[in-house]
RODO-2510 file (C-alpha; in nm, 4 decimals, decimal comma):
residues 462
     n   res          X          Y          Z
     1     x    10,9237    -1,4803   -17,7321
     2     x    11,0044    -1,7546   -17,4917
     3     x    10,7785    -2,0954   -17,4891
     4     x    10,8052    -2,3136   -17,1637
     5     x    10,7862    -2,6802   -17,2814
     6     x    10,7177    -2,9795   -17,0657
     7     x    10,8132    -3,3093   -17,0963
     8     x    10,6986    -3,6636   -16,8866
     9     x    11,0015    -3,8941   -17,0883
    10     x    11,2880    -3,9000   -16,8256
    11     x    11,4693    -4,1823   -16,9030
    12     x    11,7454    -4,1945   -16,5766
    13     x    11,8817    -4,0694   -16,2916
    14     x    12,2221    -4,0895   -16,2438
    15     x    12,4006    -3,8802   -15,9523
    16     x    12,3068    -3,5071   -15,9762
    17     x    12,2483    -3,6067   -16,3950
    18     x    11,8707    -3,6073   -16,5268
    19     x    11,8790    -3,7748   -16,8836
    20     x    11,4840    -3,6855   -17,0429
    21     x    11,4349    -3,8277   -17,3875
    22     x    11,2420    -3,7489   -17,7022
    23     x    11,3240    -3,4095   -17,6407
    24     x    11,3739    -3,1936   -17,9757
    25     x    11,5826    -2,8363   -18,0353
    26     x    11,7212    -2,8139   -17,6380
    27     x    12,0103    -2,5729   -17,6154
    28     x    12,2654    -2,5659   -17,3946
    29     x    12,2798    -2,4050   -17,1133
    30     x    11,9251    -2,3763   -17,1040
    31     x    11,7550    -2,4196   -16,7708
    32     x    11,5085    -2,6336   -16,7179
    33     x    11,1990    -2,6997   -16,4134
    34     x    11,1768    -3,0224   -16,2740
    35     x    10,8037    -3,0623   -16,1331
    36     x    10,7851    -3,4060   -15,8718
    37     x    10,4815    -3,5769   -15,7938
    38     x    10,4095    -3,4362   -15,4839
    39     x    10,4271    -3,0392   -15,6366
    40     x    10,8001    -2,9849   -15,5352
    41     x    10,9557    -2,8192   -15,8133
    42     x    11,3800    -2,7727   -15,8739
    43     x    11,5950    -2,6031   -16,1304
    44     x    11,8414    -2,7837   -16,3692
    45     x    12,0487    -2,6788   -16,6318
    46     x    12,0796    -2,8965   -17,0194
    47     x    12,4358    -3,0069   -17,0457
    48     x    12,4435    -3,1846   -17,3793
    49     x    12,2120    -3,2756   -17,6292
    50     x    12,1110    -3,4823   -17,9370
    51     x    11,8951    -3,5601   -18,1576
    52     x    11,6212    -3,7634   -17,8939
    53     x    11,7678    -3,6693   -17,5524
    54     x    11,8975    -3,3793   -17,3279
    55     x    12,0824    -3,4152   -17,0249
    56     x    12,0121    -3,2059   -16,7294
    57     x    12,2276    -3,1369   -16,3935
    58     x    11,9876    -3,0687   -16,1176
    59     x    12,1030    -2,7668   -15,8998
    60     x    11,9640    -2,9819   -15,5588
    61     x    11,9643    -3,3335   -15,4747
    62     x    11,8160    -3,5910   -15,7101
    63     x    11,6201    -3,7898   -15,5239
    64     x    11,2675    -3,8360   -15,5083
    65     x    11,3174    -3,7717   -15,8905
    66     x    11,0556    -4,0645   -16,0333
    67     x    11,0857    -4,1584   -16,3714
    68     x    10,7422    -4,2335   -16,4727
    69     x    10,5493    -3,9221   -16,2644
    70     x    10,8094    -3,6380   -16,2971
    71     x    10,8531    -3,3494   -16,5286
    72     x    11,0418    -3,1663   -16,6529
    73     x    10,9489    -2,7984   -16,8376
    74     x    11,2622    -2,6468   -17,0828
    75     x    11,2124    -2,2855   -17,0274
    76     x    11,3693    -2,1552   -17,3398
    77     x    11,6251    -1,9277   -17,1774
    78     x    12,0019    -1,9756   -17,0012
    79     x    12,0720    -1,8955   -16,6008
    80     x    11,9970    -1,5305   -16,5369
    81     x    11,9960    -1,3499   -16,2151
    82     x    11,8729    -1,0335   -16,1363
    83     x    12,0985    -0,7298   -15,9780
    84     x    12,0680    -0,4262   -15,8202
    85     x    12,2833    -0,1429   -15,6342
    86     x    12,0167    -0,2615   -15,3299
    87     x    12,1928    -0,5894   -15,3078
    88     x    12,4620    -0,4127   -15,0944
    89     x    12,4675    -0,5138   -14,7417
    90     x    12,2779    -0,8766   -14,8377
    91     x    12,3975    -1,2440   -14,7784
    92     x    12,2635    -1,4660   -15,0670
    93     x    12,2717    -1,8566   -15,1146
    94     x    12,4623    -1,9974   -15,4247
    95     x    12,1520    -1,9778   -15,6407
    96     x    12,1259    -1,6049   -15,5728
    97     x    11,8208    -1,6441   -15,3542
    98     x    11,8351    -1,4094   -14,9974
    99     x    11,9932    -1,6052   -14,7227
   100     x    12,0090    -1,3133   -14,4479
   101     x    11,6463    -1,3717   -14,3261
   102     x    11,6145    -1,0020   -14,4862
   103     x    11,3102    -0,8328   -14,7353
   104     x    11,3368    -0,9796   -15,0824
   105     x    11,5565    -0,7329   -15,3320
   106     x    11,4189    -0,5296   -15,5710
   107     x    11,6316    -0,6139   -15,9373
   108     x    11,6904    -0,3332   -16,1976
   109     x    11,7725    -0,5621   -16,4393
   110     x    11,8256    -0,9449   -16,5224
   111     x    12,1475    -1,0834   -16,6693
   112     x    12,2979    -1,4333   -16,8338
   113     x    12,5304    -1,5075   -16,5402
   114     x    12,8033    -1,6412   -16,8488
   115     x    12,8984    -1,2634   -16,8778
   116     x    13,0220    -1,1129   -17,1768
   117     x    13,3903    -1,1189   -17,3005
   118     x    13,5689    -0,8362   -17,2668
   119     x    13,6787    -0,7129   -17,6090
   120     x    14,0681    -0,6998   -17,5863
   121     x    14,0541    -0,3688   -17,7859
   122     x    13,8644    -0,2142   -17,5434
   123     x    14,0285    -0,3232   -17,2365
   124     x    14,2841    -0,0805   -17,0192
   125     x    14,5758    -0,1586   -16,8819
   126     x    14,5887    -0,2068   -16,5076
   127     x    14,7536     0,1508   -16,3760
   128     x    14,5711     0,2245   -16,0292
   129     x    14,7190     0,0872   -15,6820
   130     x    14,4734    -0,0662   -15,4659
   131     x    14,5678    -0,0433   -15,0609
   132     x    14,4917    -0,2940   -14,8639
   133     x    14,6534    -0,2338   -14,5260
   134     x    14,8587    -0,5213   -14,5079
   135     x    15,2359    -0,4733   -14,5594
   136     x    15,3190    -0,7657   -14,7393
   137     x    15,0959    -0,7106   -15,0269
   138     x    15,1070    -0,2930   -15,0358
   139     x    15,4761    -0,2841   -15,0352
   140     x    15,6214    -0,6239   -15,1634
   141     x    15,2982    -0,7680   -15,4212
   142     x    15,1284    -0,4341   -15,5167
   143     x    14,7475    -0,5621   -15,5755
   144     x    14,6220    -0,3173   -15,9280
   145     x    14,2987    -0,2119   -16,0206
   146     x    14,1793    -0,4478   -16,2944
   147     x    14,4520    -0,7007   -16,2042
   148     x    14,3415    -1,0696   -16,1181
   149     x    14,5760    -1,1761   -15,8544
   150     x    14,5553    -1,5515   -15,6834
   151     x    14,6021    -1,6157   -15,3174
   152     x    14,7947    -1,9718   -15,3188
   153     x    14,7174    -2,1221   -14,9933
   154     x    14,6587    -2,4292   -14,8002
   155     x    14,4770    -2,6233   -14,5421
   156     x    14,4857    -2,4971   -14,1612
   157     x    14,6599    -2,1561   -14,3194
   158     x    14,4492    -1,8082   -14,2551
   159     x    14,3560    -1,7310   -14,5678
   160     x    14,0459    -1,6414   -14,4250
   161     x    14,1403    -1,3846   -14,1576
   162     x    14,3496    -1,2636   -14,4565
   163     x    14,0279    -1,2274   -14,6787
   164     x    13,8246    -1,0941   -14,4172
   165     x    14,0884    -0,8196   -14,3510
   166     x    14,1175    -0,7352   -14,6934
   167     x    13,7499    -0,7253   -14,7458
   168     x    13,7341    -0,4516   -14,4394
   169     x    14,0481    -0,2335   -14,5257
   170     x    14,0694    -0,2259   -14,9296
   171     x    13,9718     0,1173   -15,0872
   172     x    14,1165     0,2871   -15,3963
   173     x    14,3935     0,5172   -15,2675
   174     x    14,3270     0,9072   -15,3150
   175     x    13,9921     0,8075   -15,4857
   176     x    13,6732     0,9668   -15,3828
   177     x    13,4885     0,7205   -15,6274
   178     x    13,2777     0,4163   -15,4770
   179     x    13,4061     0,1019   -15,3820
   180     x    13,2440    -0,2199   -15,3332
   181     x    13,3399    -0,6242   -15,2597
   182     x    13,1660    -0,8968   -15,4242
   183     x    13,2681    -1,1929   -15,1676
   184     x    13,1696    -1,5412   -15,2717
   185     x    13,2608    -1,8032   -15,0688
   186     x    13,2190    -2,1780   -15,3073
   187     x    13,2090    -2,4624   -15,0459
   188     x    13,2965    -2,3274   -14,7553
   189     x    13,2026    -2,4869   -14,4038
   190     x    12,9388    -2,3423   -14,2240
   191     x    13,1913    -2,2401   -13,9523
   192     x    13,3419    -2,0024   -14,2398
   193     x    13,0585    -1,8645   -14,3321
   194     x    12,9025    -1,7846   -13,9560
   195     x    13,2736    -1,6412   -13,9445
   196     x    13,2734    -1,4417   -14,2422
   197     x    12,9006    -1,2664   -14,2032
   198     x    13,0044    -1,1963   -13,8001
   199     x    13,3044    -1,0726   -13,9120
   200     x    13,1288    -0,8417   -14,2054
   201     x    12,9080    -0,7364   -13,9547
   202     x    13,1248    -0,6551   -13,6931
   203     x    13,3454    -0,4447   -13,8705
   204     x    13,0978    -0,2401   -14,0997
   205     x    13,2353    -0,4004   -14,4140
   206     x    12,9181    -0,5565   -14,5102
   207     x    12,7581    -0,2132   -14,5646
   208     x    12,9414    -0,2236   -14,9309
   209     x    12,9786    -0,5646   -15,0205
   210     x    12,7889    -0,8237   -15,1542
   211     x    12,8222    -1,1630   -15,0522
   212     x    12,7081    -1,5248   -15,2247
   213     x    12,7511    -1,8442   -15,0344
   214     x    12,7406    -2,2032   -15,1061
   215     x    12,7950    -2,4323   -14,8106
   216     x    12,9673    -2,7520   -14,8355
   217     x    12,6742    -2,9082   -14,7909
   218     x    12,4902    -2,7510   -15,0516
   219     x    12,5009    -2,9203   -15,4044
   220     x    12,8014    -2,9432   -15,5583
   221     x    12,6345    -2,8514   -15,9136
   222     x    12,6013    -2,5265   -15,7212
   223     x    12,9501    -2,4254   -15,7050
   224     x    12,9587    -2,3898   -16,0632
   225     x    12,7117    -2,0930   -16,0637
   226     x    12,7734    -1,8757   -15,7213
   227     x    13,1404    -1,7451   -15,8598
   228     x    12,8826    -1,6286   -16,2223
   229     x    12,6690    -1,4819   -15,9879
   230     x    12,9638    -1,2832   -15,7729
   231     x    13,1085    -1,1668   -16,1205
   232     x    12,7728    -1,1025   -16,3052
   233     x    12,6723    -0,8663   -15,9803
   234     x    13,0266    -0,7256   -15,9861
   235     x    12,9930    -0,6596   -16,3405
   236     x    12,6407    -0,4161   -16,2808
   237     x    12,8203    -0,2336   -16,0496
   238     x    13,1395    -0,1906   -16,2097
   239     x    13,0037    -0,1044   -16,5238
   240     x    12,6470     0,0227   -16,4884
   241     x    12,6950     0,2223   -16,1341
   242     x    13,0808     0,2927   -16,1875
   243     x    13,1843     0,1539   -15,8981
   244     x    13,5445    -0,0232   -15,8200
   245     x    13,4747    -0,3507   -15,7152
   246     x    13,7186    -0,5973   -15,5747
   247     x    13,5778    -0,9808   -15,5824
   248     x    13,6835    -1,2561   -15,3858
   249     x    13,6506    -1,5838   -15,4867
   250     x    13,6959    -1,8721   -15,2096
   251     x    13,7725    -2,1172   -15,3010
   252     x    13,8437    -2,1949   -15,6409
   253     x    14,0153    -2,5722   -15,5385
   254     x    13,6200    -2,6606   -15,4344
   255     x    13,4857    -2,4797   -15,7889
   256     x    13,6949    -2,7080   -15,9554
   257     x    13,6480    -3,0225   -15,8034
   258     x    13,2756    -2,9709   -15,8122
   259     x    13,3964    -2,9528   -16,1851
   260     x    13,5579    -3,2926   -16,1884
   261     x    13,2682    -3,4014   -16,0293
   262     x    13,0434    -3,3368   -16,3225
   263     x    13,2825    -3,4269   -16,5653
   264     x    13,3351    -3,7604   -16,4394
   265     x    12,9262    -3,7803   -16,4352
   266     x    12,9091    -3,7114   -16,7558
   267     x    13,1422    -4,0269   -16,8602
   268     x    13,3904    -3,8117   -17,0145
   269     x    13,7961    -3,8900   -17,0792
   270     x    13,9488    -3,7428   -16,7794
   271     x    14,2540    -3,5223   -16,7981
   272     x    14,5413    -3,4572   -16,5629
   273     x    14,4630    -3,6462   -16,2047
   274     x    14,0702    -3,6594   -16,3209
   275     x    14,0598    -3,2934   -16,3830
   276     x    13,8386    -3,2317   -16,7139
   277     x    14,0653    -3,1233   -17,0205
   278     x    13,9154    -2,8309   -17,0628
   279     x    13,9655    -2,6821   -16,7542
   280     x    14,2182    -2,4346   -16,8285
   281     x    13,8982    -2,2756   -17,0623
   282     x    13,6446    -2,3031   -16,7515
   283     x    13,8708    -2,0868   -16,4826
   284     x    14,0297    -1,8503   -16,7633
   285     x    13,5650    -1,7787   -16,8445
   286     x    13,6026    -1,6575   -16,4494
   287     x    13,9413    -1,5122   -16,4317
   288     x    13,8806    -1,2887   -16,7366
   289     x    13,5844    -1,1416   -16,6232
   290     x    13,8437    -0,9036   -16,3979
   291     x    13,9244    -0,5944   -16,6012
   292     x    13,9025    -0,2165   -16,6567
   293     x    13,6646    -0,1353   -17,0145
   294     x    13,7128     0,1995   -17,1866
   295     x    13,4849     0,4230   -17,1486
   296     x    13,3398     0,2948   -16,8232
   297     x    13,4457     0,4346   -16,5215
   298     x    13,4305     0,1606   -16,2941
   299     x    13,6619    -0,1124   -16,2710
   300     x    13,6807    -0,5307   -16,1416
   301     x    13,9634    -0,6650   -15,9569
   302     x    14,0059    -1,0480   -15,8574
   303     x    14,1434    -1,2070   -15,5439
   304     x    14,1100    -1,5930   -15,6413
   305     x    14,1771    -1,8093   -15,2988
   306     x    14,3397    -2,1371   -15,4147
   307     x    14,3731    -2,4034   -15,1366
   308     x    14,6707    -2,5976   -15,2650
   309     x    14,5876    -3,0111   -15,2469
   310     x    14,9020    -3,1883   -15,0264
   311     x    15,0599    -2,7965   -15,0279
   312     x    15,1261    -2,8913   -15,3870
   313     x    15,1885    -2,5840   -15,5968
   314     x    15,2373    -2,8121   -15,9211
   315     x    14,8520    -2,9109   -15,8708
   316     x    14,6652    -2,8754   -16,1634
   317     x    14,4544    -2,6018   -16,0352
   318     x    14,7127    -2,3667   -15,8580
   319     x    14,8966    -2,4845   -16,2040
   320     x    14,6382    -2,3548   -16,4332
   321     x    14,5577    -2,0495   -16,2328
   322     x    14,8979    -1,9592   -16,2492
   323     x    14,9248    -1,9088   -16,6144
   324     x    14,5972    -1,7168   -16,6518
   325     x    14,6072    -1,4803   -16,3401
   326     x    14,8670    -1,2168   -16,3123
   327     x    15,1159    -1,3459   -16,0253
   328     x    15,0161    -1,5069   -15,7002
   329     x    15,0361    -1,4145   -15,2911
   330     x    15,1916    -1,7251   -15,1504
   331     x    15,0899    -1,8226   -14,8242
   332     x    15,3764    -2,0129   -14,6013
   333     x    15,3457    -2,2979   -14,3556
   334     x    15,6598    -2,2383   -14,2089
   335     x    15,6032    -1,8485   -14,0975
   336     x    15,2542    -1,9929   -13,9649
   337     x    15,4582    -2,1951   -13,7016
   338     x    15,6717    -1,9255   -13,6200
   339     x    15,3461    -1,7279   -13,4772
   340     x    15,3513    -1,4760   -13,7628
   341     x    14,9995    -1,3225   -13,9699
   342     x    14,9883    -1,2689   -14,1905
   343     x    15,2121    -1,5702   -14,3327
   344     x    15,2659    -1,3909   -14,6735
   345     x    15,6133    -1,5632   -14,7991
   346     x    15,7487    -1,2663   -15,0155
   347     x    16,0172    -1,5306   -15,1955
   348     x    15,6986    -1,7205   -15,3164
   349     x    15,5401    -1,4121   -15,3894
   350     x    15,4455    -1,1950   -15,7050
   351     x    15,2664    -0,9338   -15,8975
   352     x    15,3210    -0,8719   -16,2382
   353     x    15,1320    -0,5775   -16,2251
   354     x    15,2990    -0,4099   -15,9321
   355     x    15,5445    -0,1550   -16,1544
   356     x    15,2264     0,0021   -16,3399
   357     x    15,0667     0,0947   -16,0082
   358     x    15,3416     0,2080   -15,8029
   359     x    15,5692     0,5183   -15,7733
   360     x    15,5369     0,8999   -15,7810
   361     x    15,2006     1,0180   -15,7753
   362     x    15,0560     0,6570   -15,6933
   363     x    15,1995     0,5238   -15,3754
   364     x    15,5383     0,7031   -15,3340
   365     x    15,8220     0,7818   -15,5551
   366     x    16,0707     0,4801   -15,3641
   367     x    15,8414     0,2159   -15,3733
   368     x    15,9764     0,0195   -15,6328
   369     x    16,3247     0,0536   -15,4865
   370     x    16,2508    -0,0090   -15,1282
   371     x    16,0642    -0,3057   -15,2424
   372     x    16,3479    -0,4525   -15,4574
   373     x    16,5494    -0,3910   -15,1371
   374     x    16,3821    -0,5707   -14,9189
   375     x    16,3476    -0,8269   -15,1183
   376     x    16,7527    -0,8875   -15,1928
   377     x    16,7931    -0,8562   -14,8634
   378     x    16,5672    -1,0879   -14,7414
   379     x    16,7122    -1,3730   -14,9366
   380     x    17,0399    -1,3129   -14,8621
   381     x    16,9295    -1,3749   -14,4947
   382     x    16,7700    -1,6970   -14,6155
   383     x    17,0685    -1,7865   -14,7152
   384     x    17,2582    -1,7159   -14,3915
   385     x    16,9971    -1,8992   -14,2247
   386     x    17,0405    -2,2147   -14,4384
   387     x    17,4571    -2,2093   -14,3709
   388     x    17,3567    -2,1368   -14,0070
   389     x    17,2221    -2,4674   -13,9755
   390     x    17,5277    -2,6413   -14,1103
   391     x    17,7924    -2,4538   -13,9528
   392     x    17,6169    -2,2652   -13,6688
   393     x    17,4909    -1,9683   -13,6379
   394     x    17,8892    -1,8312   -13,4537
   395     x    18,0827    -1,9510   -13,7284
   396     x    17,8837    -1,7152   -13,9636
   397     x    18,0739    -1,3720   -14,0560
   398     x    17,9649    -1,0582   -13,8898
   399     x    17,8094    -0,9730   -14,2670
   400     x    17,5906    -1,3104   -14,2814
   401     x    17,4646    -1,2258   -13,9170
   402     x    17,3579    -0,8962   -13,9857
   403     x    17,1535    -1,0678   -14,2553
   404     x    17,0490    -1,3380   -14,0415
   405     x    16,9240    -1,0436   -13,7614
   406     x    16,7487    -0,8297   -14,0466
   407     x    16,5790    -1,1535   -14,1647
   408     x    16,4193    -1,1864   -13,8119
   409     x    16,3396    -0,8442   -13,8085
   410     x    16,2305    -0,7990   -14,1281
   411     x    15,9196    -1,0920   -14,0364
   412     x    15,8356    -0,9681   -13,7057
   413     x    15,8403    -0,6040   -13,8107
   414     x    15,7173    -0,5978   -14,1685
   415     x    15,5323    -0,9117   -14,2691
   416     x    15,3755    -0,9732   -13,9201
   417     x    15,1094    -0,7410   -13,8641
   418     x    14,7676    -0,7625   -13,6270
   419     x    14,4434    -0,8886   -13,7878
   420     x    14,2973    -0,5228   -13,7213
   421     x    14,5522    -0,3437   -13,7686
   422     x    14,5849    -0,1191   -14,0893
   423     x    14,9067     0,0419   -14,2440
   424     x    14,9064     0,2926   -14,5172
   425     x    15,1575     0,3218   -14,7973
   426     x    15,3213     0,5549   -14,6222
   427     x    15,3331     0,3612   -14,2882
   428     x    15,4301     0,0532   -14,4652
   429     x    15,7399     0,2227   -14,6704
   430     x    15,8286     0,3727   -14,3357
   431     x    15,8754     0,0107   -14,1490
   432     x    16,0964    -0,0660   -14,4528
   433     x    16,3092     0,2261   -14,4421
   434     x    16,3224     0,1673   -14,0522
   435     x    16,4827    -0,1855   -14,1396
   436     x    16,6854    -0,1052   -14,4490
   437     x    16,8480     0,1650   -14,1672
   438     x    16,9479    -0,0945   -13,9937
   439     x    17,1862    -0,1920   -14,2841
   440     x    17,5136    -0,0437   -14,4064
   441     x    17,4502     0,2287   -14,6701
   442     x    17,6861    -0,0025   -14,9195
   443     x    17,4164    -0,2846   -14,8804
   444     x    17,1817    -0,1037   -15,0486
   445     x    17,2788    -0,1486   -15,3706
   446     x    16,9027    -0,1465   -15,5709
   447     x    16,7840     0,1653   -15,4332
   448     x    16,9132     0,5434   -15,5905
   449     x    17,1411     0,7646   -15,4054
   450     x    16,8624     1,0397   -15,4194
   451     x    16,6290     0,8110   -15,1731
   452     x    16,8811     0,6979   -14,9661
   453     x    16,9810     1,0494   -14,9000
   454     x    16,5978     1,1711   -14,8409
   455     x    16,4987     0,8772   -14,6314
   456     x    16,7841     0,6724   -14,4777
   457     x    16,8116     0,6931   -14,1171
   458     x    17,1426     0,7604   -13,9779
   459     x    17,1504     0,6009   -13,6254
   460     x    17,1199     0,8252   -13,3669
   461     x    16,8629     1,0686   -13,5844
   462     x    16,4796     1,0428   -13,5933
***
């Protein structure tokens, strides 16, 4: 049994930081119900306690918090929110509270939104491709049911036309189970968001998604919750209703700055460029939350947006996330100013994943070859380009120009693609084969004879 008990000792206010003294057994964690003077009431959360005091961060502003005639009512329980299969099709704030102007929800069930760990014993390996439409993920950075896979990108880049698409064209391939998107977007401007619910709307995909939202206006404190409530919601459907849900998270550069924030509130001993020590721990309690469990038939799947500070990729957060998630989709400045979307840089590019989710039976028995392909070439035309620029692009051999000329092609055939346009497997392995074609049969020196004789086209045949 829970007892609510209320206290009139605050002893200061300090930023978004309530510290209330003479307070005895306080947990952390637990949340708490600040009551002002004139009836308005907020929620907080206990951050640390001792003996005598317990101190609170205030999901809200702070002000108009009086020490002598507030309140403040320890509730005896952590941050729960409720869930339901009826929160499909809804817009919520970062508190979890309807934003959409729609009929309040009706919750099957409250949970802690710190999730459970995963037990490693009952975890599956990652096995099922995911298809997303776009050719530079499908063919070159295979995204894998279960996987957690980053998007490293950076300011003025579209890694929100890329989410958006994603969110609209993602399904399970040759899967009649149900699919769903848990989209939270942690500080975003209100521009983004008015973008993000038009484009849901537009385009249908908000019938099976979910989406939380914290403004960048909203309180800071808040980005620590809305990416618990995305994963606690994803985790009901996943596991209670069976579904295969894909989150997004963006963007995890604002979670963790509102992280530094409250670190540095808290007067603790900062770690590398402010960052708190421990927050390697705090993303890897998010990213692990991804995963397939035994025994349940549904599945999550992570697609963490990281906007990279400066277009720093040694940052501390794309850093971290690096070494917890499983690869990363690399978003490129340059291909932006050459007029191509989506501006997925394959060299920068990676999922370690990929080879348990491709091939025969899964995408197409080539894949993995094609892909490897591609790749080679595509570096070697880098390279062209580079000695291009010393030597000019006529002093090249005739081999380092037909590198140079599948390099161009490669971009504006493969990796650009239209906002609303969607390729299948199929469609996107065709493209490649269409380029590799293009090449002497002796360049193709990672893919078996077998597929070059089934799917190599001779010029002058269809």
């Amino acid at each position: 049994m829970k007892f609510e008990i209320e206290y009139s000792t605050i002893e200061n206010v300090a930023g978004p930081l309530v510290v209330v003294g003479k307070v005895r057994n306080a947990q952390y964690n637990e949340i708490v119900r600040i009551k002002l003077h004139n009836g308005e009431t907020r929620l907080g959360q206990v951050l640390d306690t001792s003996s005598t005091q317990a101190v609170v961060q205030v999901f809200g502003p702070t002000d108009g918090i009086n020490v002598s005639s507030t309140s403040v009512s320890f509730l005896g329980e952590t941050f729960n929110t409720g869930v339901s299969e009826d929160m499909l099709g809804r817009v919520f704030d970062g508190q979890g509270r309807p934003r959409d102007g729609g009929s309040s929800v009706s919750y099957e069930e409250k949970r802690d939104i710190n999730g459970a760990p995963i037990n490693p014993v009952s975890r599956r390996y990652p096995s099922d491709f995911i298809e997303t439409g776009i050719s530079a993920i499908d063919g070159l950075d295979t995204l894998v049911r279960g996987q957690k896979l980053p998007i490293f990108s950076s300011s003025g880049l579209p890694h929100n036309q890329l989410v958006a698409q994603i969110t609209r064209q993602a399904n399970v391939k040759n899967s009649s189970e149900s699919f769903a998107v848990v989209f939270a977007g942690i500080g975003i401007t209100y521009d983004d968001y008015s973008y993000f619910v038009s484009e849901f709307r537009k385009t249908g995909a908000l019938k099976r998604a979910v989406a939380f939202i914290n403004l960048a206006d909203d309180p800071s404190i808040e980005r620590i919750i809305t990416p618990r409530l995305a994963l606690s919601t994803a985790e009901f459907l996943a596991y209670e209703k069976g579904m295969h849900v894909l989150v997004i998270l963006n963007d995890m550069t604002n979670y963790a700055e509102a992280l530094r924030e409250l670190s540095s509130a808290r007067e603790e001993v900062p770690g590398r460029r402010g960052y708190p020590g421990y927050m390697y721990t705090d993303l890897a309690s998010l990213y692990e939350r991804a995963g397939i469990v035994a025994g349940r038939n549904g599945s999550i799947t992570q697609l963490d947006v990281v906007t990279m500070p400066s277009d720093d990729v040694t940052h501390p957060i794309p850093d971290l996330t690096g070494y917890i998630t499983e690869g990363q989709i690399f978003m490129s400045r340059d291909l932006v100013n050459k007029g191509l979307y989506p501006a997925i840089q394959p060299l920068g590019s990676l999922s370690r994943l990929m080879s348990n989710g491709i091939g025969a039976g899964k995408t197409r028995e080539d894949h993995r070859g094609v892909s490897d392909q591609l790749y080679g070439l595509y570096a070697k035309a880098q390279d062209a380009k580079s000695l291009s620029a010393i030597v000019g692009a006529e002093a090249l051999s005739d081999s380092d120009k037909r590198y140079l000329k599948f390099g161009d092609d490669f971009e504006n055939k493969f990796l650009k693609q239209g906002f609303y346009e969607r390729r299948s497997i199929e469609d996107t392995l065709e493209i490649g084969w269409d380029l590799l074609s293009e090449m002497p049969e002796g360049e193709l020196t990672r893919l078996k004879k077998e597929f070059i004789a089934k799917y190599y086209k001779k010029k002058g045949t269809a």
